[in-house]
Rosetta silent file (secondary structure, phi, psi, omega in degrees, C-alpha in Angstrom):
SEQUENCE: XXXXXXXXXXXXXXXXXXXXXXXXXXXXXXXXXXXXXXXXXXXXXXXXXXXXXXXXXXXXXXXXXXXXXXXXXXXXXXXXXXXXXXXXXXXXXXXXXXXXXXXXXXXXXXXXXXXXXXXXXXXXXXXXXXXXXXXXXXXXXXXXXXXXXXXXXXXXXXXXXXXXXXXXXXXXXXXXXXXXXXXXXXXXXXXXXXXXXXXXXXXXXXXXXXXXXX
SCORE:     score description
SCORE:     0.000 S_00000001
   1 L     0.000  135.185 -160.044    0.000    0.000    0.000 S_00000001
   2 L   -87.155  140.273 -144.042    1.712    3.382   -1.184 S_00000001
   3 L   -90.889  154.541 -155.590    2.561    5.386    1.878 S_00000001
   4 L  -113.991   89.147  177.475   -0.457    8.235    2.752 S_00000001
   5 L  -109.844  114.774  170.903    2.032   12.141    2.672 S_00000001
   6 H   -70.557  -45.758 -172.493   -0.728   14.661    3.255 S_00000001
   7 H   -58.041  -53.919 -173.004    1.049   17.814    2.710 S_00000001
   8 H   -43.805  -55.508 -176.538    2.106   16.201   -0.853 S_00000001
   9 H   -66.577  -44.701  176.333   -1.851   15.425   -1.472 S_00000001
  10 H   -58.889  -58.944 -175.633   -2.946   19.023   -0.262 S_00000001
  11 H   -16.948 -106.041 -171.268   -0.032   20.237   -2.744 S_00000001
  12 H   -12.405  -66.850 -173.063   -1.798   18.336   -5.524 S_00000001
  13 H   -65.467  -38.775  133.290   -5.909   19.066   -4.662 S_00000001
  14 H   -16.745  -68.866  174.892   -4.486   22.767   -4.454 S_00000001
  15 H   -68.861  -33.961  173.327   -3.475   22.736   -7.616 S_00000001
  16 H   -60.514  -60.590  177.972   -6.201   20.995   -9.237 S_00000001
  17 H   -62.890  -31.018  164.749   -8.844   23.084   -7.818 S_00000001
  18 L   -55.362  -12.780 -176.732   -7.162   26.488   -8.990 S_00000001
  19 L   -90.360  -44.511  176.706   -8.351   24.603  -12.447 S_00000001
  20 L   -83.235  161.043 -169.405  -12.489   24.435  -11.709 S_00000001
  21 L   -82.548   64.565 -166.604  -14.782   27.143  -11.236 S_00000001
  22 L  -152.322  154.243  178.257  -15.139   26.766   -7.720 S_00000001
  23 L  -116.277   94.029 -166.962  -13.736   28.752   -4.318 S_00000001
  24 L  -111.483  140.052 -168.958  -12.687   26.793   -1.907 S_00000001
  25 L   -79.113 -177.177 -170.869  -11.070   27.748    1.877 S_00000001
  26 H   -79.172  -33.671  164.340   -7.365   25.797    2.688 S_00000001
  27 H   -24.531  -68.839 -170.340  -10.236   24.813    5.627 S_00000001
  28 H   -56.784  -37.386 -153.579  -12.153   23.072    3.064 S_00000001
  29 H   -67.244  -53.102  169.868   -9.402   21.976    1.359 S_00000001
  30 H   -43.836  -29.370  166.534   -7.871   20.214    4.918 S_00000001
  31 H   -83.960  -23.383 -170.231  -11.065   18.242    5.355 S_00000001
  32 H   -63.883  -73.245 -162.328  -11.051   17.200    1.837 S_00000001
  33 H   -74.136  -25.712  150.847   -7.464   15.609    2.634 S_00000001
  34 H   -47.214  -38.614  174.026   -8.714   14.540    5.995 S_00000001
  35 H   -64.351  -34.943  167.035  -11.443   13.097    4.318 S_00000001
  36 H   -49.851  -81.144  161.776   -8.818   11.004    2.078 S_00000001
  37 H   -31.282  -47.311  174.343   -6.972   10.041    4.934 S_00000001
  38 H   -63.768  -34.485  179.565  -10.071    8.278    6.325 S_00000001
  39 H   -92.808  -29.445  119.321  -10.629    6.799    3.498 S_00000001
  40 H   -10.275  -75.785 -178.149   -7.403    5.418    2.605 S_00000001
  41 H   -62.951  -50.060 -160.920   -7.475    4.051    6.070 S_00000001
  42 L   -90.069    5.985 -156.061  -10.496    2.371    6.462 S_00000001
  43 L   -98.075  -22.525  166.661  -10.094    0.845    2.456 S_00000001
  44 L   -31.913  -40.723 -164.052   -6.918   -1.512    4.143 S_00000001
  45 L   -84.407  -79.548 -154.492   -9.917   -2.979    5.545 S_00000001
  46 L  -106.942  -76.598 -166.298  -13.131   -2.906    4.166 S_00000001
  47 L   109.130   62.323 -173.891  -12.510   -2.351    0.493 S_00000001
  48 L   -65.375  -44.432 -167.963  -14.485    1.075   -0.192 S_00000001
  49 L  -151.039  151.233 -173.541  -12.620    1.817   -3.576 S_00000001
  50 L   -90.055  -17.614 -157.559  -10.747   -0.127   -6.047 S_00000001
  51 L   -89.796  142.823  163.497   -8.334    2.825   -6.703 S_00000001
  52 L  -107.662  -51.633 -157.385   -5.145    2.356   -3.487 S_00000001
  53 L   -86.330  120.418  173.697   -2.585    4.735   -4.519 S_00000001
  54 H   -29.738  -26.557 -168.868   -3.362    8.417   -2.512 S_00000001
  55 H   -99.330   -3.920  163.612   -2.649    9.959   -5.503 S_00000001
  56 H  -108.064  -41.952  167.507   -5.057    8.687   -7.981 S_00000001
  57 H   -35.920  -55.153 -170.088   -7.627    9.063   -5.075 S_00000001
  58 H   -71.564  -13.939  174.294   -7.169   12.574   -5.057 S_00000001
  59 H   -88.709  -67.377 -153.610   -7.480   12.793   -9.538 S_00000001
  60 H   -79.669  -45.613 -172.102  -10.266    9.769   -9.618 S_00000001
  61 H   -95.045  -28.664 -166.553  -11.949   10.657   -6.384 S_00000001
  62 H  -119.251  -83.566  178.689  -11.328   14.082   -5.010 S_00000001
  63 H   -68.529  -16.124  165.413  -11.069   16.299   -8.183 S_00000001
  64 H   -53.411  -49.265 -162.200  -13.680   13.932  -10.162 S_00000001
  65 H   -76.992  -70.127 -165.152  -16.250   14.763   -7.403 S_00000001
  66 H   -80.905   14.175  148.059  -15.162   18.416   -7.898 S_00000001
  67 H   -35.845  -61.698  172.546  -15.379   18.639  -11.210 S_00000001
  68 H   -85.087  -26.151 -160.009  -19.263   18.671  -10.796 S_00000001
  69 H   -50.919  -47.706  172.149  -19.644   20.329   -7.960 S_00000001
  70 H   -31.902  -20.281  172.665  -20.170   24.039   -9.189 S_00000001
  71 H   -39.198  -41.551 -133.559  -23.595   22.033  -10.269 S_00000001
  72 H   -91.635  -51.820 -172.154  -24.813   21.779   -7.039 S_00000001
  73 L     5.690  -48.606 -141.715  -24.937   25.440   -6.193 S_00000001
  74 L  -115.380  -34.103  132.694  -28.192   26.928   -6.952 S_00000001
  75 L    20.042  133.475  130.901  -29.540   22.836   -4.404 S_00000001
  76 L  -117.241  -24.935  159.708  -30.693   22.800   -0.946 S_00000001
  77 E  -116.286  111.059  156.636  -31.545   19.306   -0.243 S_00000001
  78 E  -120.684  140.730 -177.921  -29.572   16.707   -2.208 S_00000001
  79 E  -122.676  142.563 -149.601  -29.301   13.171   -2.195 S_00000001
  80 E  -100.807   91.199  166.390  -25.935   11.200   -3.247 S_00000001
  81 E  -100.058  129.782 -173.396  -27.599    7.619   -4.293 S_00000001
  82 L   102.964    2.271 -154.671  -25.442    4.838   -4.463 S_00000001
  83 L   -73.738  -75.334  178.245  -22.729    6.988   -2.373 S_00000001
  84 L    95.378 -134.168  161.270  -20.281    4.033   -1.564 S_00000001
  85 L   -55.978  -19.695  164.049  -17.396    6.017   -0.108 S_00000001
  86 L   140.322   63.996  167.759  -19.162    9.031    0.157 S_00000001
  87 L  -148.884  131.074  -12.179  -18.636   10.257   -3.425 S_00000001
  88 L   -88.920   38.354 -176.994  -19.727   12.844   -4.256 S_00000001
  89 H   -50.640  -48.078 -138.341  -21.726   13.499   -1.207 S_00000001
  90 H   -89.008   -0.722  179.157  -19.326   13.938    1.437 S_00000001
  91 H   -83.617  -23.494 -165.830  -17.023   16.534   -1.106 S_00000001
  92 H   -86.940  -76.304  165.048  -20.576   18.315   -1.803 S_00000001
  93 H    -3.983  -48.592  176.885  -20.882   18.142    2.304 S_00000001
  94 H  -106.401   -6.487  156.771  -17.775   19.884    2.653 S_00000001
  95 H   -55.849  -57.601 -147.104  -18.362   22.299   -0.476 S_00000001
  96 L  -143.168   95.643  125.649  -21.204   23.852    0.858 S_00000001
  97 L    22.299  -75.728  142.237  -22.000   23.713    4.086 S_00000001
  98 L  -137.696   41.825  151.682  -24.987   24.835    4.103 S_00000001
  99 L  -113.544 -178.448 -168.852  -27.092   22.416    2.375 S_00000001
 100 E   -87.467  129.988 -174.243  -28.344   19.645    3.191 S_00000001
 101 E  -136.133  122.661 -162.741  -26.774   16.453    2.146 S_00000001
 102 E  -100.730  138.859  170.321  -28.393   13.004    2.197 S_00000001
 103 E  -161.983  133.211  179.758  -26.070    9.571    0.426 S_00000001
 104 E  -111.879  104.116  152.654  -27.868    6.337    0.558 S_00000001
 105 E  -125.271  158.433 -168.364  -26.040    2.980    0.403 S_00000001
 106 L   -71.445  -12.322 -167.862  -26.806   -0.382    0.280 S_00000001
 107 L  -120.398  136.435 -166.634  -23.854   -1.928    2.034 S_00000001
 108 H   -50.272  -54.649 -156.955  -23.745   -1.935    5.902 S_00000001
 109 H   -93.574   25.417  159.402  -19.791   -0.990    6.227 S_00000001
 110 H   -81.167  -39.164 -162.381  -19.906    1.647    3.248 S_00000001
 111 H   -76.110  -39.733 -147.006  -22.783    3.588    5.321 S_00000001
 112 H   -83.166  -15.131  152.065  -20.887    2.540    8.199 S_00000001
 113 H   -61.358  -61.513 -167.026  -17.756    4.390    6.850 S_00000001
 114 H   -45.147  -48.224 -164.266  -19.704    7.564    5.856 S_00000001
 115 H   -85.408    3.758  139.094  -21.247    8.024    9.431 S_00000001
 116 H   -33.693  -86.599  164.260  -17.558    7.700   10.532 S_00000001
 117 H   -32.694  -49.825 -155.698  -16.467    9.669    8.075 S_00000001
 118 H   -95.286  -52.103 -166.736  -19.328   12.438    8.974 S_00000001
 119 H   -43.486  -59.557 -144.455  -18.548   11.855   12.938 S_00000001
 120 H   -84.316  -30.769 -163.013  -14.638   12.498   12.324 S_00000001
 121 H  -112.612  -10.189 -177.500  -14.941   15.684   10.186 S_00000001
 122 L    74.976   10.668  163.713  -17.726   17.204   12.194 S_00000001
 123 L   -84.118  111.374  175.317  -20.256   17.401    9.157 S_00000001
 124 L   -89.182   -2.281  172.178  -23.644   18.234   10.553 S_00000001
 125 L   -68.658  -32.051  162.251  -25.081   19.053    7.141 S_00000001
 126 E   -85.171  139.977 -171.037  -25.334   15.027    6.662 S_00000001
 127 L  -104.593 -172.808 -165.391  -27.589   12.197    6.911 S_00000001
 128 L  -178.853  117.207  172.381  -26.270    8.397    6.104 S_00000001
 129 E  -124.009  135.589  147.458  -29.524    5.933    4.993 S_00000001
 130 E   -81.112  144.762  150.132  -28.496    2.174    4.838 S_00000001
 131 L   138.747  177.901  167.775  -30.791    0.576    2.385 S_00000001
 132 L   -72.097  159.080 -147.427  -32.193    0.513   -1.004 S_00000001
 133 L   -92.091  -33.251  168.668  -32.796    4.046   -2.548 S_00000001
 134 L   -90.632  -39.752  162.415  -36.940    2.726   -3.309 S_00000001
 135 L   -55.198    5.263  173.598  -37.477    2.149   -0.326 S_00000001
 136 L   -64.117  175.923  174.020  -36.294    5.053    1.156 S_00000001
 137 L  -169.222  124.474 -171.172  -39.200    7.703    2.343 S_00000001
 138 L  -116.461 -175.116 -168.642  -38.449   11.433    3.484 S_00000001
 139 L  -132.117  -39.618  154.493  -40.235   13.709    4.625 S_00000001
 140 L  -133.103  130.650  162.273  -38.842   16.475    2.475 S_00000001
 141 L    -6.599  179.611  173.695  -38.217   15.987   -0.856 S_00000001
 142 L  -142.553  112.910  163.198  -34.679   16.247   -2.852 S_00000001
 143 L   -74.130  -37.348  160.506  -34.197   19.148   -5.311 S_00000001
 144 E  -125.039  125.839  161.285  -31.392   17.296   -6.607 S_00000001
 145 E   -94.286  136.912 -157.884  -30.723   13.654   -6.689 S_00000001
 146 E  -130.179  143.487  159.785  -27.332   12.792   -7.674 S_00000001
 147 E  -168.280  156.994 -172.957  -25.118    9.604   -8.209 S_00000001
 148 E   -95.382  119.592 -172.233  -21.776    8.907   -9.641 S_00000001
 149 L    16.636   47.013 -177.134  -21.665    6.093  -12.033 S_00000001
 150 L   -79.738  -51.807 -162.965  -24.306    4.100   -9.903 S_00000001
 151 L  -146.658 -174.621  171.842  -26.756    2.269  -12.203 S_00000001
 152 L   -66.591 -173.546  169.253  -28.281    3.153  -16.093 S_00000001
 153 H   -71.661  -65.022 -165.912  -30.371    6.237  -16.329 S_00000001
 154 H   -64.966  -13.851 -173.832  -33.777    4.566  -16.202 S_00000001
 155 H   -75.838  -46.712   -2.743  -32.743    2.271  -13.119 S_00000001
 156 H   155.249  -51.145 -153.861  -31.319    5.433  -11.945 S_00000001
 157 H   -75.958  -90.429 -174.386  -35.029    7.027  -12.854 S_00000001
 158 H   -43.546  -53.532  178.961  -37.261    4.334  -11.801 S_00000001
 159 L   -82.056  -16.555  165.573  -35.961    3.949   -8.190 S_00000001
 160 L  -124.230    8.968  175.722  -35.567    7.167   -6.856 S_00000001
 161 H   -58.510  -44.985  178.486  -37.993    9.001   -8.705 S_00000001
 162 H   -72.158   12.635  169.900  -40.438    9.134   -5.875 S_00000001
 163 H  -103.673   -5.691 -171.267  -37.770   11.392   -3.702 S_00000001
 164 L   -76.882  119.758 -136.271  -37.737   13.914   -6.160 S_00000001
 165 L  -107.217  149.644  150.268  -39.462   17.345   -5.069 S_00000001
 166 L   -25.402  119.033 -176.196  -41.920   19.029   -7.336 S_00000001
 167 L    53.122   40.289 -163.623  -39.494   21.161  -10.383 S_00000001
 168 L  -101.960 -179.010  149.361  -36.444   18.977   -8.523 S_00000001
 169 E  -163.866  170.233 -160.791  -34.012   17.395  -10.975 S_00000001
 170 E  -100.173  150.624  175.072  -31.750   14.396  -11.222 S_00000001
 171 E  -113.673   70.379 -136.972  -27.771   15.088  -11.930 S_00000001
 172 E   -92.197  146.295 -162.430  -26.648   12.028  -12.783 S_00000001
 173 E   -98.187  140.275  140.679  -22.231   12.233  -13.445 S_00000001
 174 E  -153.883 -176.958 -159.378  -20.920    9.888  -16.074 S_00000001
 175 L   -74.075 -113.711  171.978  -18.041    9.109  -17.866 S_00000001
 176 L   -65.214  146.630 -175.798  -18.578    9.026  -21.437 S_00000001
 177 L   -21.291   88.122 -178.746  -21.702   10.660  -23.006 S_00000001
 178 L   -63.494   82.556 -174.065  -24.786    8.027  -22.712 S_00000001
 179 H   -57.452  -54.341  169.518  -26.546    7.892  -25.623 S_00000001
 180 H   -67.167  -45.361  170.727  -28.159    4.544  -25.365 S_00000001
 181 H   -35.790  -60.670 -176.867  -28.861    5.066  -21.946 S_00000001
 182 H   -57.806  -32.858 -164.735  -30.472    8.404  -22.629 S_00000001
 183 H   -87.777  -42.106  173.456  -32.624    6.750  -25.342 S_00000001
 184 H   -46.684  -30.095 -165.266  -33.845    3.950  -22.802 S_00000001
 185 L   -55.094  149.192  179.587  -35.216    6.442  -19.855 S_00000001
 186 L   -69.302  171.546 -165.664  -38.268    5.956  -18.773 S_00000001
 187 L   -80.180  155.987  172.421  -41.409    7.965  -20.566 S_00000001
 188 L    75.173   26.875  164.545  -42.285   11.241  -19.064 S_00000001
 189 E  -148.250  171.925 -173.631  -38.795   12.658  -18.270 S_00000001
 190 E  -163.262  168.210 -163.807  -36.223   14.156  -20.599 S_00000001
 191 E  -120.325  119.522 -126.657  -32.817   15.453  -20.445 S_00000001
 192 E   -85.784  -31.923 -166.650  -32.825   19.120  -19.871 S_00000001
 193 E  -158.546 -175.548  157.505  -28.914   19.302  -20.558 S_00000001
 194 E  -176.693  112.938 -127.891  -25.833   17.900  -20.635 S_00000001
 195 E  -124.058  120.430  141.757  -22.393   19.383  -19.636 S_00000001
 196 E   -32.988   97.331 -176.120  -19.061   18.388  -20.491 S_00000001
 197 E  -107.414  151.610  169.727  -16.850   18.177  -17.227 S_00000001
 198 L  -108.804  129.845  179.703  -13.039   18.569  -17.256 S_00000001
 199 L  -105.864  114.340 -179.937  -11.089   16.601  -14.008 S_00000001
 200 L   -58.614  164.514  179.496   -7.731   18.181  -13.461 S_00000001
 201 L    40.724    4.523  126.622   -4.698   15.851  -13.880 S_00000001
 202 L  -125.739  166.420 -150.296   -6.835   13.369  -15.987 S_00000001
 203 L  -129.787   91.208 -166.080   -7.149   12.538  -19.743 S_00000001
 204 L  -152.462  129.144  169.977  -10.992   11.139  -18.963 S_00000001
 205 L   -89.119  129.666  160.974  -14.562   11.898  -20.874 S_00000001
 206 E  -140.107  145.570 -169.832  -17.030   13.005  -18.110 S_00000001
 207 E  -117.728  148.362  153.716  -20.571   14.060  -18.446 S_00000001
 208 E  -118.417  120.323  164.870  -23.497   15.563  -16.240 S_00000001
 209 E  -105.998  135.526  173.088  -26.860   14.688  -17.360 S_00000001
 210 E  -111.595  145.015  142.080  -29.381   16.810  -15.964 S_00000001
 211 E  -164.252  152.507 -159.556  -32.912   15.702  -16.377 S_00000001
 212 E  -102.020  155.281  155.419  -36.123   16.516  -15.593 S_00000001
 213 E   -41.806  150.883  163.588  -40.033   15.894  -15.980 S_00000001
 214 L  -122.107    0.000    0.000  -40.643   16.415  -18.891 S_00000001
């Protein structure tokens, strides 16, 4: 396992982040790498992420997730389905503060990392659901539901569609542009947009589909 040098890793997510449209404090930036560290740590273990070397975590994992984030912005309640290590919830969680950020997974010691994870960094903006994503049930709604290469668009659709608030929309990140996907979605939603993202330090196609009722 490749040796964990934090200052070397801020160095790096520094630099990366001077590349996206986004303002982030050396605060932010220190949980982000805190956040790393945790995750790192507990992956010896449990086996959270396939990627091990710190230093494609912070390109594949860290700058991936912020990549998108400027998305998120305009959000106040979003939910991360499919979250895994926490990505990108717990990066949107330490973007901003102050919304509210919900990530749903299915596996007991992924969740059981997040509320770890959330304990250890002192984010009170987050909730951590074990379970499947249709059976979940709020009580208020999600203007955006989000998930990082979790499932197709229409599974994607079909299972969390009933968490979605009235004029909400789903943000779903993938790598290259889904075409077939997009042509599969279920009837009665459509895809409002669909944004090119650039990831500092990699040579990667990534997409945000937004879509909506239609």
């Amino acid at each position: 396992m490749s040796g964990f040098n934090a200052d070397e890793l801020s160095a790096m997510l520094h630099d990366g982040v001077k590349l996206l449209p986004l303002s982030l404090s050396d605060e932010q930036l220190a949980k982000m790498v805190a956040y790393l560290a945790l995750l790192h740590k507990w992956n010896s273990i449990y086996n959270l992420t396939s990627v091990r070397d710190p230093k494609e975590m912070v390109k594949q994992h860290l700058l991936d997730s912020l990549s998108a984030a400027h998305a998120f912005k305009d959000a106040k309640n979003i939910l991360d389905v499919g979250s895994g290590g926490g990505l990108p919830g717990m990066i949107l969680a330490i973007c901003y503060p102050d919304k509210r950020i919900s990530m749903i997974d299915t596996v007991n010691k992924k969740t059981a990392f997040l509320n770890q994870a959330k304990a250890e960094l002192g984010l009170k903006n987050v909730t951590v659901h074990t379970g499947r994503v249709e059976a979940l049930q709020v009580q208020d709604k999600f203007d955006v539901i989000t998930s990082r290469a979790f499932s197709e668009l229409r599974n994607f659709i079909n299972w969390s569609g009933h968490l979605l608030a009235e004029g909400g929309q789903f943000f779903a990140m993938k790598g290259v542009n889904p075409n077939e996907e997009i042509e599969r979605m279920p009837s009665g939603w459509e895809v409002s947009s669909i944004e090119v993202l650039t990831v500092p330090g990699l040579d990667v196609e990534r997409h945000m589909i937004y879509i909506k009722k239609s």
